[in-house]
N, CA and C of each residue as an Amber inpcrd file, in Angstrom:
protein
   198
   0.8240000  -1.1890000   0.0000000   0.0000000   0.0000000   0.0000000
   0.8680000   1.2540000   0.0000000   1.7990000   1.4310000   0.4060000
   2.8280000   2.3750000   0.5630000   3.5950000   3.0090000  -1.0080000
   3.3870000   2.0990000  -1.4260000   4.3120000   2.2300000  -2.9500000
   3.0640000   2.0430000  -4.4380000   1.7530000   2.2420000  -3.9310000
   0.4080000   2.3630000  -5.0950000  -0.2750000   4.0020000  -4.6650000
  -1.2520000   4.4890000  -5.3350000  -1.9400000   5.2640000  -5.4220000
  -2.8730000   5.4580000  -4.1260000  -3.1550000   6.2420000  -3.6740000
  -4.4280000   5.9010000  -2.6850000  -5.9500000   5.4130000  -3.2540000
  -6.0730000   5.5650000  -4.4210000  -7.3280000   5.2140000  -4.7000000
  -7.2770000   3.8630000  -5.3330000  -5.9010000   3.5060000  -5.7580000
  -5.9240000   1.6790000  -5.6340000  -6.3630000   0.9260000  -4.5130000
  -5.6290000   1.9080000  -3.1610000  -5.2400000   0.9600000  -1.9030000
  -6.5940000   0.9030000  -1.3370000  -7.9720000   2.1340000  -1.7980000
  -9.2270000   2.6170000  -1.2460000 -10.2090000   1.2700000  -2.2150000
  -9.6500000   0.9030000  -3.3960000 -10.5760000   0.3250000  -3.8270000
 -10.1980000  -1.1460000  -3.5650000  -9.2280000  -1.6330000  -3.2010000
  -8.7710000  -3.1070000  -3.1710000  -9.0430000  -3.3470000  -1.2120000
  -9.2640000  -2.3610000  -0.7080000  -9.4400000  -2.5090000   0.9110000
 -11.3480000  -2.5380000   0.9250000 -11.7200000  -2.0070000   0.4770000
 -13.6640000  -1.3030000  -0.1090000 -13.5100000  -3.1410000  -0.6330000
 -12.9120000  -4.3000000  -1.3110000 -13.0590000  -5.2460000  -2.1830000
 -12.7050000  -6.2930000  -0.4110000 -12.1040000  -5.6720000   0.4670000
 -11.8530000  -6.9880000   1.8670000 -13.1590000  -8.1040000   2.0590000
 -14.3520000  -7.1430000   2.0820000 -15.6580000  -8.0700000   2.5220000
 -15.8610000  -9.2170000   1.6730000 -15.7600000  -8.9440000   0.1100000
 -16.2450000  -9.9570000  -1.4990000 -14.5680000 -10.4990000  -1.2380000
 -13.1270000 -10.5710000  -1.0970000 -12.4870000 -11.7470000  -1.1770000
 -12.9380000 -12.5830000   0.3330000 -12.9940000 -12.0380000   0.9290000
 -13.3260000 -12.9210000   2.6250000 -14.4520000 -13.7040000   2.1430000
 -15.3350000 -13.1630000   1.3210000 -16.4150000 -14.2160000   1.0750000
 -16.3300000 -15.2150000   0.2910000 -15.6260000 -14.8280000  -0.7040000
 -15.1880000 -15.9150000  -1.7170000 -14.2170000 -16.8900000  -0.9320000
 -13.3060000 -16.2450000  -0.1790000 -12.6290000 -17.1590000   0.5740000
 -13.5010000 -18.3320000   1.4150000 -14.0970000 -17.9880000   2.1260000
 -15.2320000 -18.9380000   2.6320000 -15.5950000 -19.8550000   1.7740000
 -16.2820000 -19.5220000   0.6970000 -17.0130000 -20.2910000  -0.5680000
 -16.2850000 -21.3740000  -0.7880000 -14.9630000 -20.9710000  -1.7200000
 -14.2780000 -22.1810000  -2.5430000 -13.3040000 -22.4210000  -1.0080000
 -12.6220000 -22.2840000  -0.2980000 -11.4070000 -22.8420000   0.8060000
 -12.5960000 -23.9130000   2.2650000 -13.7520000 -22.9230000   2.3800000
 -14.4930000 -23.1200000   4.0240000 -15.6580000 -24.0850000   3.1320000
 -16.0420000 -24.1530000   2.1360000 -17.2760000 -24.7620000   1.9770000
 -18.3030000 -23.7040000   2.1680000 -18.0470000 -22.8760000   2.0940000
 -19.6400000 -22.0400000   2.8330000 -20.3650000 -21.7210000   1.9530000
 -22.1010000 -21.9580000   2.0010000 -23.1650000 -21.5800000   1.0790000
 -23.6730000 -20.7660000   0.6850000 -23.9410000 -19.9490000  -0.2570000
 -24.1660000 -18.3230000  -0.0580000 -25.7760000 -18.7090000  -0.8440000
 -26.4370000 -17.9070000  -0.0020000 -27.8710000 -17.6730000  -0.7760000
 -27.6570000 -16.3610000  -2.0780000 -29.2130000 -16.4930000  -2.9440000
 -28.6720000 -15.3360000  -4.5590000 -28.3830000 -13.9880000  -3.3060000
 -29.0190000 -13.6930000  -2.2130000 -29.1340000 -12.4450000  -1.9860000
 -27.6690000 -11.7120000  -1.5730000 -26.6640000 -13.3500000  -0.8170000
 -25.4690000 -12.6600000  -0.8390000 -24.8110000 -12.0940000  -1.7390000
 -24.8720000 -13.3020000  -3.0220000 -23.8490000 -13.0250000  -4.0220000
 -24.4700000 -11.6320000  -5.1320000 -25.7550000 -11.3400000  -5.0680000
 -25.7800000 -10.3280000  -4.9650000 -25.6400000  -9.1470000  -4.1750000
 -25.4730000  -9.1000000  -2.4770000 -24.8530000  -7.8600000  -1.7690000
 -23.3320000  -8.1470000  -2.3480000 -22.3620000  -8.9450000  -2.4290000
 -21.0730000  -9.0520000  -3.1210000 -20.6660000  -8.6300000  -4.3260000
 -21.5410000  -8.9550000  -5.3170000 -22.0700000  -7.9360000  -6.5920000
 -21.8070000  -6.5160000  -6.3970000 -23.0400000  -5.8980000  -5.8660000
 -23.3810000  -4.4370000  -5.4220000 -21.8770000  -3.9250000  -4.6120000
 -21.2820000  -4.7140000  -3.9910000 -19.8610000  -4.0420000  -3.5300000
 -19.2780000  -3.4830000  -4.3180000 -18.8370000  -4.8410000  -5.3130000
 -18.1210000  -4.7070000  -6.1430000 -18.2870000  -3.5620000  -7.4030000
 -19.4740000  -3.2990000  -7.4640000 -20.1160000  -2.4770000  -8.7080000
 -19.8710000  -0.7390000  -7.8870000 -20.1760000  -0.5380000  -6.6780000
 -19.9830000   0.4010000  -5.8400000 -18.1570000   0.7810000  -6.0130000
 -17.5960000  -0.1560000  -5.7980000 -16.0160000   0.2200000  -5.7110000
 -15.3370000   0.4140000  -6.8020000 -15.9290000  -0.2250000  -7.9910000
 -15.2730000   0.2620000  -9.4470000 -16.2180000   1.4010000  -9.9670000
 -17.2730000   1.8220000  -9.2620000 -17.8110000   3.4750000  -9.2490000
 -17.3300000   4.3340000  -8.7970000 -16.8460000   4.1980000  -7.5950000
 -15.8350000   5.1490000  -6.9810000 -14.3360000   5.3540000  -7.2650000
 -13.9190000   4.5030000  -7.9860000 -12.6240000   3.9760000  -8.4490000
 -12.3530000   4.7720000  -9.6130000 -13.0660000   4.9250000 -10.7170000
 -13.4540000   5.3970000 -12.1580000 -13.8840000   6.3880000 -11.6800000
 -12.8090000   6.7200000 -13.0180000 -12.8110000   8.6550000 -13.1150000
 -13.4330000   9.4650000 -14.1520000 -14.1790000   9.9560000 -14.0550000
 -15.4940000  10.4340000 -15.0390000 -14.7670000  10.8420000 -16.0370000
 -15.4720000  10.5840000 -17.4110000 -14.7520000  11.7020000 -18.8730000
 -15.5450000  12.8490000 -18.8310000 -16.7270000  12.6720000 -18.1860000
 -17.4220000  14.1630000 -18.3340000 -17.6160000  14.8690000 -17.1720000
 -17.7000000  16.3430000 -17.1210000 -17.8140000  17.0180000 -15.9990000
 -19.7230000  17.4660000 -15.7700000 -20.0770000  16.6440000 -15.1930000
 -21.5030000  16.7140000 -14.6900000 -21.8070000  18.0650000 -14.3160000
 -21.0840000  18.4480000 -13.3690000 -21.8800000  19.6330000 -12.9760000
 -20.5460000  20.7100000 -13.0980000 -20.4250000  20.7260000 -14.3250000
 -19.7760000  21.9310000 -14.8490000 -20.4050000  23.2350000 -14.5580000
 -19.3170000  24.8470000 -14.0830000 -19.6300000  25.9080000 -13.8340000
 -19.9200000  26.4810000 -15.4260000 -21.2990000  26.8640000 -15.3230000
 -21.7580000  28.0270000 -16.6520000 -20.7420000  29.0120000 -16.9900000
 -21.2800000  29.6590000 -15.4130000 -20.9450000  31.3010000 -15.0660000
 -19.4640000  31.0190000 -14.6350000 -18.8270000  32.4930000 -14.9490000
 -17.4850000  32.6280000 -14.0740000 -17.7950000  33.4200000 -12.8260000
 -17.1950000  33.5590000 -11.9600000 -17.5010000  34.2960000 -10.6210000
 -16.7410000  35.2650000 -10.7080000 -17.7830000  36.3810000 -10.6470000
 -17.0690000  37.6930000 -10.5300000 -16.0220000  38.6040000  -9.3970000
């Protein structure tokens, strides 16, 4: 973490909960109902939203400030 970006180290730490789970899955045996692997989904879709850097400026200034 020391030697990457902060918004690598923000999106691969935001990703701890979905590998711990997968870890469980294929290593622990553990069963996941659809609703987990969809909250694991929604993580994941959340952290490569925050991760990604817009091409457009949404709320671009019109006016200049006088």
């Amino acid at each position: 973490m020391k030697h990457t970006s902060p918004t690598q180290v923000s999106f691969l730490l935001g990703l701890e909960p979905v590998f711990g789970g997968l870890f469980a899955h294929w290593w622990l045996g553990e069963r996941f109902e659809q609703l987990q692997w969809v909250g694991a989904g929604l993580i994941v879709l959340a952290a490569m939203f925050i991760s990604v850097k817009p091409k457009y400026k949404f709320f671009a200034k019109t006016k200049k400030p006088i």
